[in-house]
N, C-alpha and C positions, 0 to 999 in steps of 0.2 A: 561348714554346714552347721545350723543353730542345731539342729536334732539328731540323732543318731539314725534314726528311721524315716529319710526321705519317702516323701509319697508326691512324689513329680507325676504328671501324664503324660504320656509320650502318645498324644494326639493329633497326628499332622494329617493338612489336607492333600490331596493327592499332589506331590511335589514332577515340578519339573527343574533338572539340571539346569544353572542359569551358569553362562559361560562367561568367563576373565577377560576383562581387556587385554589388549595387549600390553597396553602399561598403567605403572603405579596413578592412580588419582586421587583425589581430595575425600576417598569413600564413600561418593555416591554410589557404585556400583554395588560397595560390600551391604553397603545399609538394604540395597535396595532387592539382593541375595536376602539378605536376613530374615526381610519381613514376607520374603517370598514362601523361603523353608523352614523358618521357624518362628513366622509368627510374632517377631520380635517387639516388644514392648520395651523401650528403654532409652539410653542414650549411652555409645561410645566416643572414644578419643585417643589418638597417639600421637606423641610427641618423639622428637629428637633435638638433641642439647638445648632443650628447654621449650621449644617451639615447637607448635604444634602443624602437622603434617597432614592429618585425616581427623574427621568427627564427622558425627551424624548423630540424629534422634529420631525415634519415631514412636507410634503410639499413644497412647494417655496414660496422665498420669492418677485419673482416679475415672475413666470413662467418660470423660469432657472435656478436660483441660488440656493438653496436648504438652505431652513429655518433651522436654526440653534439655540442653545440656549444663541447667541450673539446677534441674528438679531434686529434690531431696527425695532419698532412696531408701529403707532397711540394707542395713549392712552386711545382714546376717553378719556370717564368721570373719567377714576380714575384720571386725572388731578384733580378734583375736590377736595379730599379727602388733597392733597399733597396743595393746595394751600389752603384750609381750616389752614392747618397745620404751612403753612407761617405768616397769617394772626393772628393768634390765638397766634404764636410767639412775633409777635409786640406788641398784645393784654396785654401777659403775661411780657412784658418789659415798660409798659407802654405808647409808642409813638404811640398805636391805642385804642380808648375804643368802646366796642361792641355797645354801645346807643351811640356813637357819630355820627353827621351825619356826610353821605357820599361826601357830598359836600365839609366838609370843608376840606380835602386835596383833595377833586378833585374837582375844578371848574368847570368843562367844564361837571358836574356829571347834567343833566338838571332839576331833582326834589328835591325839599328841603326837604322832610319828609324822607329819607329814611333812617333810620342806617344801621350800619355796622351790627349787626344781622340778620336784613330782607335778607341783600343778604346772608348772610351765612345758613341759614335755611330755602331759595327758598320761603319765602313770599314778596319777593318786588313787583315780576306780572310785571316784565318787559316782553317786548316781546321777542318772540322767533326768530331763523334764518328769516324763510320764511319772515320777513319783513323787513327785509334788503336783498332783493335779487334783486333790481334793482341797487343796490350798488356795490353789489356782484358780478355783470352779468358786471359793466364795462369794467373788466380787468384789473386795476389798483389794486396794493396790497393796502387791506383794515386793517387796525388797529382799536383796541377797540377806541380810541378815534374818529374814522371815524365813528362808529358806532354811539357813542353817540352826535357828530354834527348830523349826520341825524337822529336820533329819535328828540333831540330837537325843528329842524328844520322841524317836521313832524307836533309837535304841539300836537301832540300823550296824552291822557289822562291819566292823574296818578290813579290807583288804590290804595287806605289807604296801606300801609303797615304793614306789620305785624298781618293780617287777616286771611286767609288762605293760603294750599300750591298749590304751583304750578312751578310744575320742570321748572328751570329758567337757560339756559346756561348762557345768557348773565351776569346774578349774580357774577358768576365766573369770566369772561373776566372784569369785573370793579373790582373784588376784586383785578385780579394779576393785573390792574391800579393802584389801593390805594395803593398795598404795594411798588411799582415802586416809586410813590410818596411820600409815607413814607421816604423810606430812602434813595431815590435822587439817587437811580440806576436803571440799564435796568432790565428789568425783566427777562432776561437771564442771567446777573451778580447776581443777588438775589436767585432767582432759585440755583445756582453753590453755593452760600456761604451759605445759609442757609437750603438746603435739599440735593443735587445730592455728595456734598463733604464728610458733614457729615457722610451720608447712604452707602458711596463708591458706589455711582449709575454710575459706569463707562462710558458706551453709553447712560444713557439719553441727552436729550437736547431741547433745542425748535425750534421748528420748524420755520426753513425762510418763508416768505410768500412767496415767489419765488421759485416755483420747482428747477428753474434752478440757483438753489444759495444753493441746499442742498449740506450738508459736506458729506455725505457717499451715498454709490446708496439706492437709495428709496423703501422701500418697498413697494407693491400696493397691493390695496386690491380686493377682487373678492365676487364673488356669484355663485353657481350651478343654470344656468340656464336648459331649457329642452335639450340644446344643448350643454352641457357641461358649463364648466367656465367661465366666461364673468367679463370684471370689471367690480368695484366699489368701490372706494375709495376716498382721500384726495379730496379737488379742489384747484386748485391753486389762490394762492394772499391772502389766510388767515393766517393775522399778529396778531391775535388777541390771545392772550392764558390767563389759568386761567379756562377755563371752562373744554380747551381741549387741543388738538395740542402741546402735549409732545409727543415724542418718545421716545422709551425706550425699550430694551428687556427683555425677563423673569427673567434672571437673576439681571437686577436693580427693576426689581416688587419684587421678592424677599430678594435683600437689604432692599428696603424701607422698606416690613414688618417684617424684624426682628427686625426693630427698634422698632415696636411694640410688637411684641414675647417676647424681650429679655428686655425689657425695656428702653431701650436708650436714648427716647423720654421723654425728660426734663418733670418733674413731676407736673411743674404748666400749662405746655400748654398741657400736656396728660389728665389732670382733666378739662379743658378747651374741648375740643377733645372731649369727651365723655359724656359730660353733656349733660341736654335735649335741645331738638332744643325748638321750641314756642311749639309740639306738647309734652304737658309736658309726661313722661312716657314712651313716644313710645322710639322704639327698634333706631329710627332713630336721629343719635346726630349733635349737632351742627359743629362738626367735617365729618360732610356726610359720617360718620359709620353704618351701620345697624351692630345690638351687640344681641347678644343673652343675657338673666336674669343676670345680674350681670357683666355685658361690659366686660368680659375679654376673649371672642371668639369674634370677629367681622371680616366682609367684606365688598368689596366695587366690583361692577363689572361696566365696560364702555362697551357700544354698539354706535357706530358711521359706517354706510355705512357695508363694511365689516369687519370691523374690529371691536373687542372682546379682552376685559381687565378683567382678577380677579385675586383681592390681599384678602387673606384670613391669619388671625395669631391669634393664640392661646396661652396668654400670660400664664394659667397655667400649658400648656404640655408643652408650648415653641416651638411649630409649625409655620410654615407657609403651607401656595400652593399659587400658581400662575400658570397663564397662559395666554398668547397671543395669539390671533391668525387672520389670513389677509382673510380667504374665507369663510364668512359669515355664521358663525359658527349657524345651527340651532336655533330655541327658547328654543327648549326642552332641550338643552345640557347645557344652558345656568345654568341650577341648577343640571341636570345628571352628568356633568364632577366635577362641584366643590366638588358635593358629592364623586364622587370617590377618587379624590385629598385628600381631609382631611382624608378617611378612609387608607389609603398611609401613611399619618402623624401618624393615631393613631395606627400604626401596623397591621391595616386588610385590607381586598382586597375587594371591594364592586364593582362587575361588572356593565359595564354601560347596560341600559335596552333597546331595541329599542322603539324607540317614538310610539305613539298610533295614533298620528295622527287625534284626532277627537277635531275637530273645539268650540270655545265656542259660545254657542249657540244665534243667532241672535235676537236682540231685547228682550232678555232675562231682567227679570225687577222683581222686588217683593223684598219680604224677605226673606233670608234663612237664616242658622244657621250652626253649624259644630264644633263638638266637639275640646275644646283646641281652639276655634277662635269665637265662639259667635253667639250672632245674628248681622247679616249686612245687609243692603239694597242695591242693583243695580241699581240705575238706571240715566235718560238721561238727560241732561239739556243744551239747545241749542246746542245739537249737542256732545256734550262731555260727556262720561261716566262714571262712577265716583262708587269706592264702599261709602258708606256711615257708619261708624262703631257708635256703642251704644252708647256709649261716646260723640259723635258729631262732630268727624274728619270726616273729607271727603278725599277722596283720588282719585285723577285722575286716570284713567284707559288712557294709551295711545296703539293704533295696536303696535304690536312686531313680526310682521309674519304673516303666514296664522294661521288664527283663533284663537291668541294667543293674550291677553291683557295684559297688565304690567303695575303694581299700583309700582312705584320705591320708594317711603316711607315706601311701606309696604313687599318691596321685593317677590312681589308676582307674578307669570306667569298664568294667569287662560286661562283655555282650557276647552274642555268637558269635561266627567268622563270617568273611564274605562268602556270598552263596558259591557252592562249586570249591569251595577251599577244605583242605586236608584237614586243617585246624580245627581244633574241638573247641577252641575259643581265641578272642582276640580283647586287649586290652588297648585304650586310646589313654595317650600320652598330652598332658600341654607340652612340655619339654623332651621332645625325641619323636623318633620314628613310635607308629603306632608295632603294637609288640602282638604275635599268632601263636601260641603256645598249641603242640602238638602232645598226641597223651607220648608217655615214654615209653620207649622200644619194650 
């Protein structure tokens, strides 16, 4: 997710249950679910041992031109994953060490405690957009280094690093700085030589900060408002990348992850990749993989305005899915589509469900529990909500739509339960059974 405070709509028109073949096909059936229940604007793809299995596209790509499985996409956050993987490269050549500080190839970095860690594993506590938005608001294309004069100049307080998590874009945008710095190229030349060439990522690229200096016509992004589609997308003058602001179409989300699928990816930055972040254990690696028991199923998904990123690869079937998409793809879809994607991969057909639509419940607080997931605590802390797990991680909860929260370390979308259910809440999983947390006895 580019922002910490999604604002998705969760506007669907009155859904009817569209029922599963009986067998695996080409995904016409899924596509045609998609655009049924959620409106879908975009294009997916999956593959196995390299070959592709299913795709579809549907929608436009700017209200005319008709989305295709070429279109160039915002990447929101799966930039994150790809620049994790730049970084972790240099790591693994020895011209960056994780515990080295941030400062010393970036000067102009304003805090001295921070390593290269912290930002990689979203504990540094820098700020987020909203406080760079009189920056923002000038008009003048802004760069990470813009960024980081005006927090310096802000005067702004350091938080310890390496403490707790807290989803951090701007981590990102000074990571692709460091490596820019590292090896004395653009961050668009490094980007080309070290991931989009490898990968054969054909249309990725990064983004001008200047609308009017893109290379190819721009895809925009929308939302279902009560009056049909409305935009909501990119804004212009953002020069900053590393967090976000790659574009790319399905078919390069799909290059990338057969690097992981197939192995491709160099075996000491892959073990680098996938090791624990600071939260030792958790499913979420230093690499910004969420992996299921034994890392070798992992994904990553970006939410930014309307636009919608997920790269999913199965290195011991040898799968991928992916998908993109520009019209503010529900919350609910956001683990319903991937599900059905991977069931694509693994040879079966898993229809998409229509959403339930019932809200997580307001001011909701205590303890509960849920088999396969534990005991957890909910609750509020200046304003910010946060699940709390047995272990003593915390996990931010940020809005992801109506009535939908998102814990992004824990991969979780928690909403109400199904109606008639005991449950005071339910969490949907990409990776697992969906989890009903009950309050504790």
């Amino acid at each position: 997710m580019k922002q910490a405070s999604l604002a998705l709509i969760f506007v669907l028109a009155a859904c009817v249950q569209v029922q599963a073949p009986e067998q695996p096909d080409d995904g016409a059936a899924l596509l045609a679910q998609a655009e049924t229940l959620a409106q879908f604007s975009g294009a997916f793809e999956v593959t196995r041992d390299g070959v592709r299995v299913a795709a579809g596209a549907a929608g436009t790509a700017d209200g005319t031109a008709p989305f295709t499985l070429e279109t160039t996409s915002d990447s929101a956050s799966l930039a994150k994953p790809m620049t994790a993987e730049i970084v972790l490269g240099l790591v693994a050549e020895g011209k960056l060490s994780l515990d080295g500080n941030v400062a010393d190839p970036l000067p102009d970095y304003p805090y001295t405690d921070t390593r290269v860690r912290d930002l990689l594993d979203h504990s540094a506590a820098l700020p987020d957009y909203g406080f760079f938005q009189s920056l923002l608001d000038a008009g003048e294309p802004v760069a990470t280094g813009d960024l980081l004069a005006f927090l310096k100049a802000s005067g702004k307080p350091y938080a310890p690093s390496g403490e707790t998590f807290s989803y951090c874009n701007l981590c990102y945008d000074v990571l692709g700085a460091v490596a820019a710095a590292v090896t004395g190229e653009p961050l668009s030349a490094v980007f080309d030589a070290r991931l989009f060439e490898p990968a054969g990522m054909e249309q990725a690229f990064l983004r001008p900060a200047r609308f009017a200096d893109w290379p190819v016509p721009r895809t925009l992004g929308f939302r279902q408002g009560t009056d049909g589609a409305e935009p909501w997308g990119a804004v212009d003058n953002e020069g900053f990348h590393g967090g976000s602001n790659i574009y790319l179409s399905v078919r390069d989300v799909t290059a990338y992850a057969q690097r992981w699928a197939l192995g491709a990816v160099p075996g000491d930055v892959r073990t680098l990749a996938l090791s624990d972040a600071w939260r030792q254990g958790h499913s979420f690696t230093l690499g910004n993989w969420d992996c299921a028991a034994g890392r070798e199923r992992c994904y990553y998904s970006g939410h930014h305005e309307g636009f919608d990123t997920f790269a999913y690869w199965d290195a011991e079937q040898r799968i991928t899915a992916a998908f993109v998409s520009n019209g503010g793809l529900p919350p609910y879809f956001h683990t319903e589509l991937p599900h059905a994607l991977i069931a694509l991969g693994e040879g079966r057909t898993e229809a998409l469900r229509a959403p339930r639509n019932t809200p997580f419940p307001e001011d909701l607080a205590g303890w509960f529990e849920a088999d396969g997931a534990g005991l957890i605590e909910i609750s509020t802390l200046d304003g910010q909500r946060a699940v709390h797990l047995a272990d003593g991680r915390v996990s931010p909860l940020y809005p992801a739509g109506y009535g939908v929260l998102y814990a992004p370390d824990l991969g979780w979308f928690l909403s109400g339960p199904e109606p008639g259910s005991a449950a005071a809440f339910a969490a949907r999983r990409v990776l697992g059974d969906d989890l009903e947390f009950r309050p504790r006895p």
